[in-house]
N, C-alpha and C positions, 0 to 999 in steps of 0.2 A: 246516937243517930247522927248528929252531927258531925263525928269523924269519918264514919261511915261515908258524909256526901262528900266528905270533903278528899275523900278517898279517890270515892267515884270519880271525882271532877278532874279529880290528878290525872288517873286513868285514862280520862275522855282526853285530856290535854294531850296525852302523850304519845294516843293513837294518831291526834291528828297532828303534831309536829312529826309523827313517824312517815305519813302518807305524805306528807309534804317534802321529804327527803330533809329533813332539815337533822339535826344530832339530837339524841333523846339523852336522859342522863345518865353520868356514869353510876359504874356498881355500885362508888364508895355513897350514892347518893340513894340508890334502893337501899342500899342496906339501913342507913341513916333513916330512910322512910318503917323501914319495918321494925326497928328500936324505939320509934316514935308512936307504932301504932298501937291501939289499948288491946287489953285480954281480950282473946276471944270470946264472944255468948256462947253459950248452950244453946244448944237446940237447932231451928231452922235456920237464925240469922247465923252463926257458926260455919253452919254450911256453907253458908253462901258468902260468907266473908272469905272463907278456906276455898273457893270457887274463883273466887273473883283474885286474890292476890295472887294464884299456879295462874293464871291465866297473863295476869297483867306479867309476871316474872319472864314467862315462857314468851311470849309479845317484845319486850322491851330485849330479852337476850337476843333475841334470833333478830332483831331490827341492828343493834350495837354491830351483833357479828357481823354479816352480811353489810352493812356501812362502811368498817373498817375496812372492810376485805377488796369490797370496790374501790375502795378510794386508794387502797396501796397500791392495787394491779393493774388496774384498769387507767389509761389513759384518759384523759377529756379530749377528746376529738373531735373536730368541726366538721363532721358528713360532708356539707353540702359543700363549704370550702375546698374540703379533699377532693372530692367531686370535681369543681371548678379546675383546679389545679393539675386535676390528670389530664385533663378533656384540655387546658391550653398548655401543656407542655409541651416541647419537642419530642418527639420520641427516636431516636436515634439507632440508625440499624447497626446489624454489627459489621456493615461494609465503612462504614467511617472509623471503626477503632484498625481498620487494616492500615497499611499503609500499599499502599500501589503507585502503577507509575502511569501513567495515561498519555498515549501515542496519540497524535493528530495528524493526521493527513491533510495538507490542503491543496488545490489546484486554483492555479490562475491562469486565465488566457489571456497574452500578450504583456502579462508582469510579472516579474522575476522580484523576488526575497532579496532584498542588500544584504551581501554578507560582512560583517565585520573582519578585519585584518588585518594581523598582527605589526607593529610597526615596522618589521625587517621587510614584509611585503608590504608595505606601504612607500617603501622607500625605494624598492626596485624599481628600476624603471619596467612600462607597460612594453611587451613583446607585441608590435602587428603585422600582421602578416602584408606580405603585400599582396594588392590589387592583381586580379589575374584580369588581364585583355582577354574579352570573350571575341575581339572581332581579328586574334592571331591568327597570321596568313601561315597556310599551309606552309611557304617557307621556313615559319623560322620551328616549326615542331620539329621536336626529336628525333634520332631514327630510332626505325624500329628495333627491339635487339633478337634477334634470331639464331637459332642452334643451327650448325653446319657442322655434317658428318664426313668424312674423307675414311676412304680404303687403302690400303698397300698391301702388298704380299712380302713376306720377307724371311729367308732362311724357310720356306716352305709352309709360313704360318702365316693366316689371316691376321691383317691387325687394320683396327679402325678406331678413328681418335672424332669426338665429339665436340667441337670448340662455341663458346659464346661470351660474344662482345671478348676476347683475346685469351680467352681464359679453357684449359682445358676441365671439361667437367668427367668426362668417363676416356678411357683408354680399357681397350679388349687387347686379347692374343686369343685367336680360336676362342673366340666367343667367351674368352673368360679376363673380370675386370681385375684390372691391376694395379697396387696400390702406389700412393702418388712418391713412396719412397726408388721406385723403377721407373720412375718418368725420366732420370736421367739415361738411359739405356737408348730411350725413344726418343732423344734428345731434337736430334735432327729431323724425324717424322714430325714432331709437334710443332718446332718452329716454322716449318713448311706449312700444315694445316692451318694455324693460328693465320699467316701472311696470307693465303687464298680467303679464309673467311672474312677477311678486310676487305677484299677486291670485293668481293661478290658482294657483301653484303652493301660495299658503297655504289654496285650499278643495281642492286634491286631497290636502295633508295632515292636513285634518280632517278629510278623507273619509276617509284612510286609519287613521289614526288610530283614527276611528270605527270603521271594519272591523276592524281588528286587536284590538282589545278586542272584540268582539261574537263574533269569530273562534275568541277563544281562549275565551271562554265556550261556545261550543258543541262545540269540540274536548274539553272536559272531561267537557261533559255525552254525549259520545258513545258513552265506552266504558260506561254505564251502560246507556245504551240501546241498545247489541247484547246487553247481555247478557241484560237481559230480555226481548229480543225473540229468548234462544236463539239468537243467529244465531254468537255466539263462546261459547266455555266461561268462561272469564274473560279477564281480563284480564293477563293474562301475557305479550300479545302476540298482532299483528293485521294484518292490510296490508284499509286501507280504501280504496277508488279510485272517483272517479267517471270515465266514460270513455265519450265516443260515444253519449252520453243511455244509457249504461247503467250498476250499479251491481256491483264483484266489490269479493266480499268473500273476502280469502285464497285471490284467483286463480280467486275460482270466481263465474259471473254469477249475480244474483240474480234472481226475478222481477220482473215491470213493479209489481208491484204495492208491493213492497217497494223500489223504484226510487222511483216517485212518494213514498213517505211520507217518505223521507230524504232526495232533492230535495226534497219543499215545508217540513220541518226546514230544511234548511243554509240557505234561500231567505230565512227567516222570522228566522232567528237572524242572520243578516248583512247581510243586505240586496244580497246578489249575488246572481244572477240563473245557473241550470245552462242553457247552449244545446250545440250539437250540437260547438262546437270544446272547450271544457271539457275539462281534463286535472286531473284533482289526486287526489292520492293521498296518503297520510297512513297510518304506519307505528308500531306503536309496538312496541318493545323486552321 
C-alpha cells in the first residue's frame, strides 16, 4: 500500500509539473520507476494498478512529445512587442525603391535665378547695347528702303527690272524671270534702273522727310485746338479720325462744317491732301 501512494503522489506530481509547462521526466526515468515497482496483486488492486500506470505512461509520453516538439519549432515570440513594432515602423512604398527624377518649376516676379558661369565667360567682357534716344528727330531716321520697278521695250520684247536700295532683285523678258547668270546681257538696262531708283527714292525721302516734321508740328498743335474749339474737355485723352471725308471725334461724327475747317488745317500744315480713301486716326493717351 505504501508503494502504491507513493505511486500515486508521483503521478499527481507529474500531472502538475505537466500543466505547468515545466519538463516531466525522461524515459530512462519511467523506465527506472517501473523496475522499481513491486509485483502486481491479484485481483481489484491489479487492476487498478494496471489502470493507473497505461494511463500515467500514456500522460507523461504525449506531454514529452508535444514539449519537445514545441520547443524545437516553434519560436518564443513577443505578440505584443511584435505588435508594437509593426504599428511604429516605417512602412515604405514601393515608390522609394524607384528611382525617379523630379522636375520643379518655379516662377518669380521681378527675380531672376543667378546663373553660375563658367570662368571663360566670366572673363568675357559684358556686351551693352547702346541707349536708343526715344526723343530722335525725325532727321536723323533712316530712309525708308523701297522697290522701284522700271520698263523698256527691247528687240520687240517686254523687259522690266525691279531694284531695292541698288540692288537688282527680279529681272523679266515677256513676263519671264531671268537668272542673275544673264544680268550681264541687261547690263546697261540695270545700271540705268539702279541710278533712277536713287533719285526717286532720295526726293520721296525729302518729301517724307518734309512731311514728317510738318506732321508732327501740327499733331502738337492739335490738341490745343480741340480744346478751344470745346470739342474735348482737355487733353487727358482723345481718339481723333479722319474717315470717308468725314471727321469723329471720340467715335462720334462731327458736322461738315467742323469737317472742312480741320481738313483744310491738316491740308495746309502738311501738304497732304484728305480725298474719300483717307483713313488716319490719331489717339492720344
Amino acid at each position: 500500500m505504501q508503494n502504491k501512494k507513493e505511486t500515486s503522489d508521483k503521478l499527481d506530481q507529474l500531472l502538475k509539473t505537466s500543466a505547468n509547462d515545466t519538463p516531466v521526466m525522461s524515459i530512462d526515468d519511467v523506465q527506472q520507476l517501473l523496475k522499481n515497482a513491486p509485483a502486481p496483486v491479484k485481483g481489484k488492486n491489479s487492476r487498478m494498478w494496471i489502470v493507473w500506470t497505461l494511463l500515467f505512461l500514456s500522460v507523461s509520453t504525449l506531454t514529452y512529445v508535444v514539449f519537445n516538439q514545441s520547443s524545437e519549432t516553434t519560436p518564443n515570440i513577443d505578440l505584443n512587442n511584435s505588435t508594437k513594432q509593426i504599428k511604429d515602423a516605417n512602412i515604405s512604398t514601393p515608390e522609394n525603391s524607384i528611382s525617379t527624377i523630379s522636375i520643379e518649376e518655379t516662377e518669380s516676379a521681378g527675380e531672376e535665378t543667378p546663373i553660375d558661369k563658367s570662368d571663360n565667360e566670366k572673363s568675357a567682357p559684358e556686351l551693352k547695347v547702346p541707349a536708343v534716344n526715344a526723343k530722335k528727330s525725325v532727321a536723323d531716321a533712316p530712309p525708308i528702303i523701297r522697290a522701284y520697278t522700271y520698263y523698256y521695250s527691247r528687240n520687240d520684247k517686254k523687259i522690266s527690272v525691279t531694284v531695292i536700295d541698288g540692288e537688282v532683285i527680279h529681272l523679266t523678258e515677256d513676263d519671264i524671270e531671268l537668272p542673275k547668270s544673264a544680268y550681264d546681257d541687261f547690263d546697261e538696262i540695270i545700271q540705268e534702273s539702279i541710278k533712277k531708283s536713287f533719285e526717286e527714292n532720295s526726293v520721296k525721302v525729302a518729301d517724307e522727310k518734309d512731311y514728317s516734321e510738318r506732321y508732327i508740328k501740327w499733331k502738337q498743335k492739335l490738341t490745343e485746338q480741340l480744346v478751344n474749339d470745346k470739342l474735348i474737355e482737355n487733353d487727358s485723352g482723345f481718339e481723333f479720325s479722319f474717315e470717308n471725308n468725314s471727321l469723329y471725334i471720340n467715335g462720334i461724327e462731327q458736322p461738315a462744317t467742323i469737317y472742312e475747317k480741320y481738313k483744310s488745317n491738316y491740308e495746309k500744315s502738311t501738304g497732304k491732301k484728305i480725298h474719300a480713301g483717307t483713313s488716319l486716326t490719331i489717339r492720344k493717351q
